[in-house]
C-alpha positions as CSV (number, residue, x, y, z in Angstrom):
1,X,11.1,17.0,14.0
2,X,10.1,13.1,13.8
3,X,12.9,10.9,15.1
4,X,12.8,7.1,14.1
5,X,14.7,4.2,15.5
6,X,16.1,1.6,12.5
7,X,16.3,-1.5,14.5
8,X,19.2,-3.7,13.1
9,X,19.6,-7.6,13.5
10,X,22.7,-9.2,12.4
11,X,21.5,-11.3,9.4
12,X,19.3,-8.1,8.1
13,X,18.4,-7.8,4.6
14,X,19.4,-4.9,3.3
15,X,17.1,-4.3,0.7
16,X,14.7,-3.9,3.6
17,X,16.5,-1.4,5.9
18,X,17.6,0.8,2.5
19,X,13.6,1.1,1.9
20,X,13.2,2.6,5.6
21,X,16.3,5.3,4.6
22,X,15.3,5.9,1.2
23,X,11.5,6.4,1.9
24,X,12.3,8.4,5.4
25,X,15.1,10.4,3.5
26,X,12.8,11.9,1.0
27,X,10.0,12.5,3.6
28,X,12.8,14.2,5.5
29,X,13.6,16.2,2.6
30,X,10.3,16.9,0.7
31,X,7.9,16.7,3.9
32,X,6.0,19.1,6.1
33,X,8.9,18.3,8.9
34,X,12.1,16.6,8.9
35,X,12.5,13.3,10.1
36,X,15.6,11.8,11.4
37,X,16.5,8.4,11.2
38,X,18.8,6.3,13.6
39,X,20.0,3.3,12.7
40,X,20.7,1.0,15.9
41,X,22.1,-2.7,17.0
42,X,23.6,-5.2,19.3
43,X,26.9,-4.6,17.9
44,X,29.1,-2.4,16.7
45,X,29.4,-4.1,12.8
46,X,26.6,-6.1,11.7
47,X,26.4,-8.6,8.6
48,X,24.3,-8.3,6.4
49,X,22.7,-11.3,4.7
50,X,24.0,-11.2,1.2
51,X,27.2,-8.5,2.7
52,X,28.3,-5.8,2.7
53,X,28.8,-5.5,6.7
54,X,26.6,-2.4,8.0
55,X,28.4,0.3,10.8
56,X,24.7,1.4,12.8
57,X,24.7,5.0,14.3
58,X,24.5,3.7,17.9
59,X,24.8,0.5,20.3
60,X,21.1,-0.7,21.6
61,X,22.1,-0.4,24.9
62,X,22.9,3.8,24.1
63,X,19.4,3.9,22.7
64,X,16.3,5.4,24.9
65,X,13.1,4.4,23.1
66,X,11.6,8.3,24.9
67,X,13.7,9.6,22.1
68,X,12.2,8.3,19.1
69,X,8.4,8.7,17.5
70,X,8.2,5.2,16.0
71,X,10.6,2.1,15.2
72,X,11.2,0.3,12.1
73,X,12.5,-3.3,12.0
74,X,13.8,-5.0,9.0
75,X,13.9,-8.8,8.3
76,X,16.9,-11.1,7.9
77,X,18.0,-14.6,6.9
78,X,17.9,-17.1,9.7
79,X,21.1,-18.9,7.7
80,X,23.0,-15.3,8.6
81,X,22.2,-15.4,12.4
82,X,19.1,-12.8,12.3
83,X,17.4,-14.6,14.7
84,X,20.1,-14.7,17.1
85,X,20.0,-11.2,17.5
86,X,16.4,-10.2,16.2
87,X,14.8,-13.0,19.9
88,X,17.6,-11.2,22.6
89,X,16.5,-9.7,25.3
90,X,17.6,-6.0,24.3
91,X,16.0,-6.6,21.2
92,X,12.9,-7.6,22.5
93,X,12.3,-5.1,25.8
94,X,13.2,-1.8,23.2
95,X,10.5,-3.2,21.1
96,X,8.0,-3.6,24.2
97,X,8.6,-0.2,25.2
98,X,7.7,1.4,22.0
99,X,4.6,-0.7,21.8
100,X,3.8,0.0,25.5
101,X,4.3,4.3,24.6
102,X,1.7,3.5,21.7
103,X,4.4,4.7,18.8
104,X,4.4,3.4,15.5
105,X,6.1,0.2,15.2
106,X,6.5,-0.7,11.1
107,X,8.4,-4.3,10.5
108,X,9.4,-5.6,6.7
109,X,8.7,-9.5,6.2
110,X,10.3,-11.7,9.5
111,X,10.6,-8.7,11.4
112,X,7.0,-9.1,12.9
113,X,8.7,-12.3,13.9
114,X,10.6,-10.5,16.9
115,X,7.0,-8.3,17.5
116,X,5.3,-11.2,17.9
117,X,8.6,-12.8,20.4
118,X,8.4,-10.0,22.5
119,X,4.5,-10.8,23.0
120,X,3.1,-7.2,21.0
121,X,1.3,-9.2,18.9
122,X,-0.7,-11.6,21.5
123,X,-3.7,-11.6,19.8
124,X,-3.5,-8.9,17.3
125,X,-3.4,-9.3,13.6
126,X,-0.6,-9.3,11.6
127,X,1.2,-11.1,8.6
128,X,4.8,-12.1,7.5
129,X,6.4,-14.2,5.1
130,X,4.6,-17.1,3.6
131,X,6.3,-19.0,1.2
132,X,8.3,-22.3,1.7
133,X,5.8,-24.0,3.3
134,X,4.7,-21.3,5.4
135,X,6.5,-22.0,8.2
136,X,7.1,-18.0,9.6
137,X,3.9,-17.8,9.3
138,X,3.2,-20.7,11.6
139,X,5.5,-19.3,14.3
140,X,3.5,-16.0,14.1
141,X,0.7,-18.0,14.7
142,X,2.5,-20.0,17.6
143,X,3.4,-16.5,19.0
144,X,0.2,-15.8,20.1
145,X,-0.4,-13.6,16.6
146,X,-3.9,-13.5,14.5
147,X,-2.3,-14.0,10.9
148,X,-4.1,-12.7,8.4
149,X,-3.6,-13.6,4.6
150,X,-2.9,-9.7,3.6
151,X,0.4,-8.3,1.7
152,X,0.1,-5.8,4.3
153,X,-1.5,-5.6,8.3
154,X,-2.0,-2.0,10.2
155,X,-3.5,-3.3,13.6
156,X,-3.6,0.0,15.6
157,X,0.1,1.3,16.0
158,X,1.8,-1.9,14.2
159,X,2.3,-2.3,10.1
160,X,3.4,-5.8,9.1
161,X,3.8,-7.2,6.1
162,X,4.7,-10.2,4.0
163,X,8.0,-10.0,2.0
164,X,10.9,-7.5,0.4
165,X,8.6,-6.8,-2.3
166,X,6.3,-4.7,0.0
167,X,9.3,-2.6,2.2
168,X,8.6,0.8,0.2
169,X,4.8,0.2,1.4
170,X,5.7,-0.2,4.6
171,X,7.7,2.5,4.9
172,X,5.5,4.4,3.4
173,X,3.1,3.2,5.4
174,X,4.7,4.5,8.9
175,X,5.3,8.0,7.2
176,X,1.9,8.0,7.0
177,X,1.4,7.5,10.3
178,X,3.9,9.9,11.4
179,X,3.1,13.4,9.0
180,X,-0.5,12.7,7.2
181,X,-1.6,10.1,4.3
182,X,-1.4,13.6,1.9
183,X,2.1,13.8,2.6
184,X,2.8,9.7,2.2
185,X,1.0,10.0,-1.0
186,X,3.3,12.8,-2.2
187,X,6.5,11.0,-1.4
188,X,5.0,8.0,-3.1
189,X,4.5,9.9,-6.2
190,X,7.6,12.2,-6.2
191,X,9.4,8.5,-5.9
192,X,7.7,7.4,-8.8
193,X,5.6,4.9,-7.1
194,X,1.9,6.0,-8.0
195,X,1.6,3.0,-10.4
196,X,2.4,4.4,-13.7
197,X,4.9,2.7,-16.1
198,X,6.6,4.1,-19.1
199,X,7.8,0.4,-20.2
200,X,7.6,-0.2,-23.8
């Protein structure tokens, strides 16, 4: 069994973090193994951007990055605090110490923002959001990250990407890298996402 970490900022969107349970929860239950997701934070209720208020599985500080395969990290709004929590210390050193094991690290949007705080991305390619002037992706830059101009960036064990519109690819992405790209392609397809459109 794969075990993943859901790393959870006050502030997170959660569009973002629903793609990591929906896409994991389907590999879990149409893939080769299961795969357990844990959902994680710096407190014990976290707000989300738009609401509702999220109750994680665990406190960081409970949380051994030895017992997880790979780590997924939403973004957030800075207006709901998401930085506040998403540049701590806790947040940063649990991210260092996947990246240091090698372990697939997958962030949504601004999430590569705290990647690229915690120094993983010092001179490694990557991409965030990059509308409204930019400016996130500017601080990747400043962060010591090569941005590159891509909807989504694998460099080795780290997936970024640039916006909610691209969190099912991204979590598709790191179940990829988990089981096999056979079995991310079937979980695409049994989700519907393989492109086709009955729209009339």
């Amino acid at each position: 069994m794969k075990r993943v970490l859901l790393l959870l900022a006050d502030g997170v969107e959660l569009f973002e973090a629903a793609a990591f349970t929906d896409v994991l929860g389907w590999a879990d239950t149409f893939g080769p193994e299961r795969i357990e997701l844990v959902c994680a934070g710096l407190h014990p209720r976290l707000r989300c951007t738009f609401g509702p208020d999220l109750i994680p599985d665990a406190q960081l500080d409970q949380v051994r990055a030895e017992d997880f395969d790979a780590l997924s990290i939403p973004g957030g709004f800075e207006t709901a605090g998401f930085y506040e929590d998403a540049y701590a210390e806790p947040f940063l050193d649990i991210i260092r110490q996947f990246d240091r094991a090698g372990k697939p690290i997958a962030a949504i949007c601004v999430g590569a923002l705290p990647l690229a705080k915690s120094g993983v991305l010092a001179e490694r390619r990557a991409t965030t959001y990059k509308l409204l002037g930019g400016k996130r992706r500017q601080q990747l830059a400043e962060m010591g990250a090569k941005v590159v101009d891509a909807t989504l960036v694998c460099d080795g064990n780290v997936i970024t990407s640039t916006g909610p519109s691209t969190a099912a690819d991204v979590a598709l992405a790191l179940v990829e890298m988990l089981t096999s790209p056979e079995n991310a392609n079937e979980i695409r397809k049994l989700m519907g996402f393989d492109g086709n459109s009955n729209a009339t």
